[in-house]
Structures are given as C-alpha cells and as structure tokens.
N, C-alpha and C positions, 0 to 999 in steps of 0.2 A: 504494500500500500504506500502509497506518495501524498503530499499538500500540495496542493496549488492556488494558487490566488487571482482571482481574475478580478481585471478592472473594470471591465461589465459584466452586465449579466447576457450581451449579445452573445459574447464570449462563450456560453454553455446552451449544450443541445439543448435545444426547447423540450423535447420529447423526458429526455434521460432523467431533466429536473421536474417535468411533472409527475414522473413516476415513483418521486423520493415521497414518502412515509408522513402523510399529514399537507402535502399541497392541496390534496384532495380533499380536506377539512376547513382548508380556509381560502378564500378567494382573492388574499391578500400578500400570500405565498407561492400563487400560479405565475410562470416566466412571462405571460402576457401583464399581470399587474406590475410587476416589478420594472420587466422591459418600458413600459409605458410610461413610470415616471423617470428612466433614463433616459430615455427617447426627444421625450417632448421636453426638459430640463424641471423637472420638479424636483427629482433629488440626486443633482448634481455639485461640483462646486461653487458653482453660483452662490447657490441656498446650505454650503458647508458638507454635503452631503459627496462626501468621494468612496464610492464604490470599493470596496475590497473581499468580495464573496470568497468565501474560503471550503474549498473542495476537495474531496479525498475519493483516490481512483485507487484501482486495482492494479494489478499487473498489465492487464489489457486493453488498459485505457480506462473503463468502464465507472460511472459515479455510484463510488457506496456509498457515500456519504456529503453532507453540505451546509453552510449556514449560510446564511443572509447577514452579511456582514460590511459596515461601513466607517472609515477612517472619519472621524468629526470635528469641525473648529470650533464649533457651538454647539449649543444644546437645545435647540429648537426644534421645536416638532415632533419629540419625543413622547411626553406626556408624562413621563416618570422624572420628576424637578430635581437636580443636584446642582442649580444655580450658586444655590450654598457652599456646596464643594469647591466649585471652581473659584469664590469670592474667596474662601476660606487658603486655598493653592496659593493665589494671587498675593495674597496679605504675609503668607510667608517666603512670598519670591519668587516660590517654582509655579512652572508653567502646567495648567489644569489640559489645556488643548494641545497639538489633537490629543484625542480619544479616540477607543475602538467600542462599536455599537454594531451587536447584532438585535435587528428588529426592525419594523414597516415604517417608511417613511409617515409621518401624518397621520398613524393610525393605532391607536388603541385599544385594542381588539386580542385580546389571548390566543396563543397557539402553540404551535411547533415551533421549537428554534433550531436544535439537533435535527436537522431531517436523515433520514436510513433510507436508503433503497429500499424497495418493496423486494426485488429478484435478489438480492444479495443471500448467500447462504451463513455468511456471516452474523455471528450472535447482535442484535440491534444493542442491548447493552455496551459492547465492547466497541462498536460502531460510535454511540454516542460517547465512550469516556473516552477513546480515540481523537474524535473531534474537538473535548474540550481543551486537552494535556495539547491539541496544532493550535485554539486558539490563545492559551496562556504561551505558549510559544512565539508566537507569531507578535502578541501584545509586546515581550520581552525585547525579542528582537526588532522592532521599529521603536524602543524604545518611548512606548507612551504613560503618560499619564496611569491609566487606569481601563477597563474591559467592562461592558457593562452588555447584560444581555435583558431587554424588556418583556416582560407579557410573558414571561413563558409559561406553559401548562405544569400537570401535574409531577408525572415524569419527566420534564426537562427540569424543574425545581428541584425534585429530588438529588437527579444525576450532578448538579450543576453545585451544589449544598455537597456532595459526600468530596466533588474536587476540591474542596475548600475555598469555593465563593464565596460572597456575604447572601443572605435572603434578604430582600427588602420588600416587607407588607406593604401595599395599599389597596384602594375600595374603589367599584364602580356598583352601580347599580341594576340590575338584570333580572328581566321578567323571565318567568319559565311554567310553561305551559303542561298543566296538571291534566292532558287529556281533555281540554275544554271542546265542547262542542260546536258552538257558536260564542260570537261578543256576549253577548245575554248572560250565556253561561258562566262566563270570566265574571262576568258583574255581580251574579247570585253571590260569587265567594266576599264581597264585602262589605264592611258597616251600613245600613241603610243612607248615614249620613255620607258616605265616601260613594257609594254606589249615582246620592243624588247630586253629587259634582260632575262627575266623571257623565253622566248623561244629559246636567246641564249645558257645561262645553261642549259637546256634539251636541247639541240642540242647537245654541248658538252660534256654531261656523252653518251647519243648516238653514237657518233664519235669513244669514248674512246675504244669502243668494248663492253661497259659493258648491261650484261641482268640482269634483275629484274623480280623475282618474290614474289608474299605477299599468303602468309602461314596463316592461322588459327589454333588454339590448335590441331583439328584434324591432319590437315594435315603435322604441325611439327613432325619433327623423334628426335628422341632423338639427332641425331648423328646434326640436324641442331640447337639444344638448346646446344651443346658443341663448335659446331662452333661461335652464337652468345656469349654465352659466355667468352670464346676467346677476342673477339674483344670488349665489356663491361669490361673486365679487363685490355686490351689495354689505355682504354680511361685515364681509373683512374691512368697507370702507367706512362702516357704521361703527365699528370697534377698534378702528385702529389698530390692524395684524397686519401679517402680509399674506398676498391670496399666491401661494406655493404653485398649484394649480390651474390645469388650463383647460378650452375648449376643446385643442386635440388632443390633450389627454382625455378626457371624457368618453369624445368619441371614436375613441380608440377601442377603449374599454367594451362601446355598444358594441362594437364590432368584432372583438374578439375573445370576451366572455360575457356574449348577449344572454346567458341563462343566469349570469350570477347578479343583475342587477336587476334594481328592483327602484324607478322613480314614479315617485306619486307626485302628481303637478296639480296644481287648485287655480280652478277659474272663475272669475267674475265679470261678469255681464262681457261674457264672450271674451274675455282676455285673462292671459295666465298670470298671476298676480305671486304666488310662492311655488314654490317644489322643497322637496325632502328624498336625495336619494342615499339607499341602505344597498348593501351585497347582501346577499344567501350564500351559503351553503344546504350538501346536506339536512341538515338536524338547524341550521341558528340563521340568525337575518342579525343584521349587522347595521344600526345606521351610523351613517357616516358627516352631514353635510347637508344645509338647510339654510335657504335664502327666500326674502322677499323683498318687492317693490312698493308693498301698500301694507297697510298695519291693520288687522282684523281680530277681534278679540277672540281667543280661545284658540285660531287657527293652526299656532305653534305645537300647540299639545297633540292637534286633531294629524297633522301631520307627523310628527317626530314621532309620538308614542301611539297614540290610538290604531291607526293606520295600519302600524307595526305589529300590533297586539292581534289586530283584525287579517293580518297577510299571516301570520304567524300561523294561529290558528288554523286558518281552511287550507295552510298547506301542511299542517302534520310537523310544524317545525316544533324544536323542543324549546329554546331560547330563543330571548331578541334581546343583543347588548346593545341599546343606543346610544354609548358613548363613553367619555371621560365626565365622571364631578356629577354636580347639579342633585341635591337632598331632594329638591321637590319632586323626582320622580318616585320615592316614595309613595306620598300619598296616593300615587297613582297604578300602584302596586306592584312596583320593581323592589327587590330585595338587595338589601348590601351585601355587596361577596367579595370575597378578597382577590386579590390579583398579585402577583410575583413579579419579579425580579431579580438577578443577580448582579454581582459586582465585583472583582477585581480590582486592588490597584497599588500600584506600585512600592511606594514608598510605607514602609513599615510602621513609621507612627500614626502615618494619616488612616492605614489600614485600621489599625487598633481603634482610632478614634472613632472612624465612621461605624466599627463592627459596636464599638458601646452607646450610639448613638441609634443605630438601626436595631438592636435589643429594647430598647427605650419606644420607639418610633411603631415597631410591630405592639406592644401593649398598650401602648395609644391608640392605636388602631382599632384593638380588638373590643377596647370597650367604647369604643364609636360606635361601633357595626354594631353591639347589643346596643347602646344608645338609643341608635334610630329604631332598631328591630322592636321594640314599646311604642309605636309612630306607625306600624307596620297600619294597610288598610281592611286588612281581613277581619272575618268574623272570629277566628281565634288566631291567637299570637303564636302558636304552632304550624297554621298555615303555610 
C-alpha cells in the first residue's frame, strides 16, 4: 500500500471514489459535489480552501482507501469554531495557519471521513487506522499547525479517539422520523399548545397567497437555479458573509446529482419570492441554504423545516438535519444531538491545553443538550 496526495479531486477516478464506503451515504462526499466546488472556485485558494485529498492505493494502483482532505489559511466555512485557537497561537507568536482539514467545504452535515473501498479484501478497520497514522504523517511532514477532522460519524470518532486525537463535543438539532405516517401524524406527537403553533404558521404562509413547489435536479431549469441563486446571494448581503457559492455551481449539481437534490421555491402572485434547497440521501435530507427577496411571516419555518418534515416523511426518510445552531428548532421538534470532531496539533503545551479545555467544553455540552431536552415539544419528555 502507498499515500498519495492529490491537488484535486479531478485528479481521482470518478468511479473508484464513488465506490469508497459511505459516499453513498452522503451527497456531500460524491466526486461530483466535491469536483463542483473545485471547478466553479468555491473551495479553492481564493476562499483558503487548497485541496490536499489524501489516498491510499494498493499495489495495483487501485483506491482502498481516502479522505477529503484540505490545507487551510482560515477557518471559515467550517462550522466547528477554533477562532480561539488560532487568537490564542497568534498571542504566543506561533503561526495557527495553514492547517490541515478533512471535511465538506460549507457544510455541516455528519459522515464519513475515513472512506474504505467497498471491493477491498482488506480489514476496513486496519484501512481506517492506516489512513489516520498517513494523515498524522503527512500533518508532521508539511509541518502545520494542527489536523482537524469535522462531522465525523460514529466509527470514525471512535477510530480517530483510540489514535490519540482530541474529541471535540458539539450540538445540532435533528428531526427523526418515528414511522410517521403523514404531517398530521408528526403533529399528534405534541403538546396541544406546540401542535397549535406549528399549524398556525402553515396557516399563515397559506393565507399569505403563497404556492410551493419542491423541484428535483431533473426537474430544475436552469432559469429556476438563477432565480435561487438570487435569493442565496440575498441572504449573504443581508448579513454581511460572503456568498462562497455560485450559479454554476448549482447547476452543476442539477445536472449531475439530479436525485440528490431537493429545492422547494415559494411563489407569490405569480413570482418566486424564496426557495430552500436541502440534498437526500438514502435514509436523511439535509438542508442546506435559504434565501428570499420579500419578507413573509412564518415562510422561513414553512420552508426550512416544515417542508422538510413533510418530504421527509412521504419518502420513508429516517432524518432531516437542517443545519448548524438555531435552539428554536426545538420547539418545532428537532432534538439536540451531538456531533464530533477530532483534533491534532502540534505543539505539546497547546495540545494539553486544548485536551483540558475540550474535557470542560464536552460537559458543557452535555448539560445543554438535557437543558433544552425539558423544552422538548412532545407529549412526553421520553419522546
């Protein structure tokens, strides 16, 4: 077996990296998502983002192994904040950047980070602690800062914890579908008071005049990935970010994983006024990204979460994570769950400080998640 390091993801057979162990789990990890923000420059050096996928072949070329992996000057777009680390580097002289980041540009979203070939006869365990002993290697040798791996699932937390990474706890919020039958049925599960919110606000995006409908890659026209667009560039110039993102990234996306998207657009008096678009997978919907050009009350919700709840549902999906943050999706009966990451980093004191720091940070944590879990919208707190 060999490493290799490619500077894009052009660079690796399309086919070989959809066949690695968990692409197929998320649609955030498919060569077309990834190619697409290299492509169209979403996460390039522009925006800090320099490519360093790191790959492990066999004797005969062939990929047993892979991570999603990128050299970093910033820390933007990440979603897991060590703004702190780097202020903290800085104040003692050494340099916090680059950094090495395996994880989805602009996206939030848990999964695979150790991918395994699916054809490999190779033990996946040995494949995975393989991978991580090239990426602590690889960290050593470009001499950075620190390794940081986001989102990762269960099993990559584990693996990544027994190398002697740091864990670092935190929370998003995530609905999960108890076999519901219809919306209705989602709604029987909570307080009559929370049940008459939740059908107030769809009452009134209803009232408002306004029609929804949810689009798949197919079914998008181009002229509807210029209209979202629009309104995605809306958001960013309302809040002051910057919009990473573009129109042929978009519809790139329809075009070449038309099954994995899922845009709901809302119209008023014959003109489209927001959209909300989310990926699928198998089993989970995923939203991603929500704009508008007119301000309607309740339409936020109806699109971002309701919508989701309701696609979620009549396809048989298990979850809908809509995002990073935001307590009030609580009330609207998404659950706090935790979320992982790991960390590596170089220097021995700073090591120690952040490992007594993220001991600290995970028990803060956990008594948030009960916190809110008292807040929950259900008829019992067990739910």
């Amino acid at each position: 077996m060999s490493i290799h390091i490619a500077n894009s993801i052009a660079d690796v057979d399309r086919q070989q990296w959809n066949q690695l162990l968990g692409v197929a789990e998320s649609p955030f990890l498919r060569h077309e998502f990834l190619y697409a923000l290299e492509r169209y420059e979403c996460a390039t050096p522009k925006w800090g983002w320099h490519p360093r996928h790191l790959l492990l072949r066999g004797e005969g070329g062939e990929l047993l192994g892979a991570v999603p992996l990128y050299l970093k000057d910033n820390s933007y777009g990440e979603f897991v904040f060590d703004w702190s680390w780097a202020d903290a580097y800085s104040r003692a002289g050494l340099n916090y950047y680059p950094k090495l980041l395996s994880g989805i540009p602009y996206t939030p979203a848990t999964g695979v980070r150790l991918l395994v070939s699916a054809t490999t006869d190779s033990n996946p365990d040995i494949i995975r602690k393989t991978l991580v002993s090239a990426l602590l290697d690889y960290a050593r040798e470009q001499g950075v800062s620190s390794l940081h791996i986001n989102f990762t699932n269960e099993v990559d937390t584990h693996t990544l914890q027994s190398q002697g990474l740091l864990r670092r706890t935190g929370t998003q919020f995530h609905w999960f579908n108890q076999g519901y039958r219809n919306f209705d049925d989602f709604l029987f599960t909570l307080t009559a008071s929370k049940r008459k919110k939740v059908k107030r606000e769809r009452r009134r995006v209803a009232e408002q005049g306004i029609e929804i409908e949810i689009l798949d890659g197919h079914q998008a026209s181009e002229a509807h990935w210029h209209t979202f667009t629009r309104f995605y560039l809306a958001t960013f110039d309302k809040h002051w970010g910057y919009a990473t993102l573009n129109e042929p990234f978009f519809r790139h996306l329809g075009k070449t994983i038309p099954e994995n998207i899922v845009l709901v657009m809302a119209r008023h008096s014959g003109e489209y006024v927001a959209a909300a678009l989310s990926f699928r997978s198998n089993d989970t919907l995923y939203g991603r990204h929500w704009g508008c050009t007119e301000e309607f009350h309740s339409l936020h919700f109806e699109l971002c979460y309701y919508q989701g709840i309701e696609y979620a549902i009549a396809h048989g999906l298990k979850r809908f994570e809509p995002g990073a943050q935001g307590e009030h999706k609580v009330g609207r009966g998404f659950l706090p769950t935790p979320t992982w990451s790991a960390h590596w980093l170089a220097d021995p004191m700073f090591a120690r400080t952040i490992e007594g720091y993220l001991a600290h940070e995970h028990e803060a944590m956990l008594s948030y998640m009960e916190e809110l879990k008292s807040h929950l919208p259900y008829k019992h707190d067990d739910s």
